[in-house]
N, C-alpha and C positions, 0 to 999 in steps of 0.2 A: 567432618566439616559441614557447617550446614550450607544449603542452597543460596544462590543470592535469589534478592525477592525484587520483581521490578511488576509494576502496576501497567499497565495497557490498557487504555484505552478506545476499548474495543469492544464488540460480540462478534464477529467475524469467527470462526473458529479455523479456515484457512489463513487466516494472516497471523494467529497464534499459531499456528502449527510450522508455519513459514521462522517465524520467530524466533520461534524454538530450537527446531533443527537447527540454526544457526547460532544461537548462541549456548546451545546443549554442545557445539562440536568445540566451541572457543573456551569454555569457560567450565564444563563438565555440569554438574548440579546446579541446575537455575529454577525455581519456581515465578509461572508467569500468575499472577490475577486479571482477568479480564471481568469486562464490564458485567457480566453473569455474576460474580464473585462480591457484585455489591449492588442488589438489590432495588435499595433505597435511594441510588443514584438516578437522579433523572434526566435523561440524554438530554445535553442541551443541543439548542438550534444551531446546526452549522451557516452562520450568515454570514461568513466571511467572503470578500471578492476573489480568492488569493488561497493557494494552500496552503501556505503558510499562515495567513489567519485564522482558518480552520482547524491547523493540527495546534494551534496553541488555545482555540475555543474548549477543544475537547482536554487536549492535558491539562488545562487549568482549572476546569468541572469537576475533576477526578482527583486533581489533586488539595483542592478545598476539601473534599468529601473524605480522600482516603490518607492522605497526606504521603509521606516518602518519597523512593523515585519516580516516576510517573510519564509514562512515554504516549506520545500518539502519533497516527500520521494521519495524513491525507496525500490522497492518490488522486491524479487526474490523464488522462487518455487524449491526447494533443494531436489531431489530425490535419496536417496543414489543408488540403484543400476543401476541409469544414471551416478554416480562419481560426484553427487551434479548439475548436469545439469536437467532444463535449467540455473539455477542460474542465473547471472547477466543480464543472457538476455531474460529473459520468457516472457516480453511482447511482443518479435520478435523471436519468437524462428523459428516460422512456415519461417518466413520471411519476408521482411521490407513490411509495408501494411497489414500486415495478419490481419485474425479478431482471437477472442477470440474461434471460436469455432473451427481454421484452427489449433490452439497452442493446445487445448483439443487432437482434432483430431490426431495432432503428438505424443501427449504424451501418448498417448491409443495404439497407433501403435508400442510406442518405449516399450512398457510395456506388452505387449501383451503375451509375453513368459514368464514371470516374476512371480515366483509363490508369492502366498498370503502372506508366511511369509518374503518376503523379498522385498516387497512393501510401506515401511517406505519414509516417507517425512518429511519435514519441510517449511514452510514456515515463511521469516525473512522480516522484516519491518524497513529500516532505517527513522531517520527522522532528516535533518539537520535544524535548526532552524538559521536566524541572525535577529540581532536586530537592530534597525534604528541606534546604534551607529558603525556597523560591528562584535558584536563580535558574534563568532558562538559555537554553541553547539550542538554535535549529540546526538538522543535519539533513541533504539532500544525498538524492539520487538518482540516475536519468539511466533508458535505455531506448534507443534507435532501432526501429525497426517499419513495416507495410502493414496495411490492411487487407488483406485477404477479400476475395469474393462472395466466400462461403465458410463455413465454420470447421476448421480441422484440430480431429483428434478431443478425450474424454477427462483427460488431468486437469489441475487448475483452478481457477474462478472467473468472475467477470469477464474484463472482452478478451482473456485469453486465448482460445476458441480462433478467433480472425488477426490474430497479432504476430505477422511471420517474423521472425528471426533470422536477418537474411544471412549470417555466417554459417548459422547450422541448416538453414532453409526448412526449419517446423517452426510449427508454430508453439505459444506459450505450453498451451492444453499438449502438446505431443512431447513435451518433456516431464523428467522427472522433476522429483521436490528437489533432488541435490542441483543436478543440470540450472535449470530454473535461479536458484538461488544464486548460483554462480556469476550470472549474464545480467540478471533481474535489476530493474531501477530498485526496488523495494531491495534487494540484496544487496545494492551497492548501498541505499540509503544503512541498512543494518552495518554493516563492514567499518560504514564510518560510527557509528554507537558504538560497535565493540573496539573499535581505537577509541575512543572518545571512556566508554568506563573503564577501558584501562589505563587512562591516563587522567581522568579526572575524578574515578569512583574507585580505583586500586582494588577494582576486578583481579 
C-alpha cells in the first residue's frame, strides 16, 4: 500500500519531525514534502494580523505551486503579562533573521521583573488545511502553561527551553518527542487533522 502524501508547508525540520511521528503512529506509511521538497517556491510574506491568516497565507502559496493536500501552521507564544506578546510574531520577535535563542533571550529579558505568579502563558497552534479541490478548513490547538526564569533542559525548539508544563512541572525542551506531542498545542492542533483526514480524506 503506498504512503499517503500530504504537502507542509514548512522548512522547520522539527515541526516535520513532530509531524510525522504523529501521524507515522495513526496512519502507518505517510510521506511528508516540506518546503525544501520545492525549490522554486518562494516563501511568501507572512502579513497576516492573526494566525490564522498566516497559516492560510502559507497553505495557499503551496498549494497554487504544488497543488494536492496541502497543510500549514502558524504557531504563536501568548504571555499574558506581555498583553499576549510575542503573539503573532514570536518566530521574529527578537528580529527578522533572529535565531531561537536571540527570541528566548528577549523574552527572559522582557520577564525578568515579572513575579512567579503572574508568569502565565499560552501557547496556540493554527493549522490551515486545503484540499486538491481548494476547499479549506482550519484546525486549532492550545496548551497552558508559565514562563520560566531561565531556560531548562536540551530537546525541542523555539521558546521551549522557558515554557514549564505545570502537570509534569518540566518544561517543553525536558520532554520527549512522544511526551511533548501528547500535551503539545501543535499535538492537539495534529490530533484534530488526523480526526479530520479520517473523516474527510478516508485516511
Amino acid at each position: 500500500m503506498s504512503a499517503h502524501l500530504l504537502h507542509v508547508a514548512t522548512g522547520n525540520a522539527h515541526k516535520l519531525d513532530e509531524l510525522r511521528h504523529a501521524l507515522e503512529e495513526a496512519f502507518g506509511a505517510v510521506e511528508l514534502r516540506g518546503l525544501r521538497d520545492f525549490p522554486n517556491l518562494e516563501e511568501p510574506v507572512e502579513d497576516g494580523a492573526t494566525l490564522e491568516e498566516n497559516a492560510l497565507i502559507k497553505a495557499r502559496a503551496l498549494h497554487v505551486h504544488a497543488g494536492g493536500l496541502c497543510v500549514a501552521d502558524d504557531t504563536g507564544l501568548m504571555v499574558d503579562a506581555l498583553d499576549g506578546a510575542p503573539g503573532v510574531y514570536s518566530a521574529r520577535w527578537a528580529g527578522e533573521g533572529c535565531s531561537y535563542a536571540d527570541n528566548v533571550a528577549k523574552l527572559c529579558r522582557e520577564m525578568a521583573h515579572v513575579p512567579t505568579e503572574r508568569r502565565q502563558a499560552r501557547f496556540e497552534t493554527v493549522l490551515a488545511v486545503i484540499e486538491p479541490n481548494g476547499r479549506e478548513t482550519l484546525l486549532r490547538g492550545a496548551c497552558h502553561g508559565w514562563i520560566l526564569d531561565c531556560p531548562q533542559g536540551e530537546s525541542g525548539f523555539g521558546y521551549d527551553p522557558v515554557f514549564l508544563v505545570p502537570e509534569l512541572n518540566r518544561s517543553f525542551a525536558e520532554l520527549s518527542l512522544a511526551e511533548k506531542n501528547a500535551i503539545s498545542h501543535r499535538g492537539r492542533a495534529v490530533r484534530e487533522l488526523i480526526n479530520w483526514l479520517r473523516s474527510a480524506c478516508r485516511w
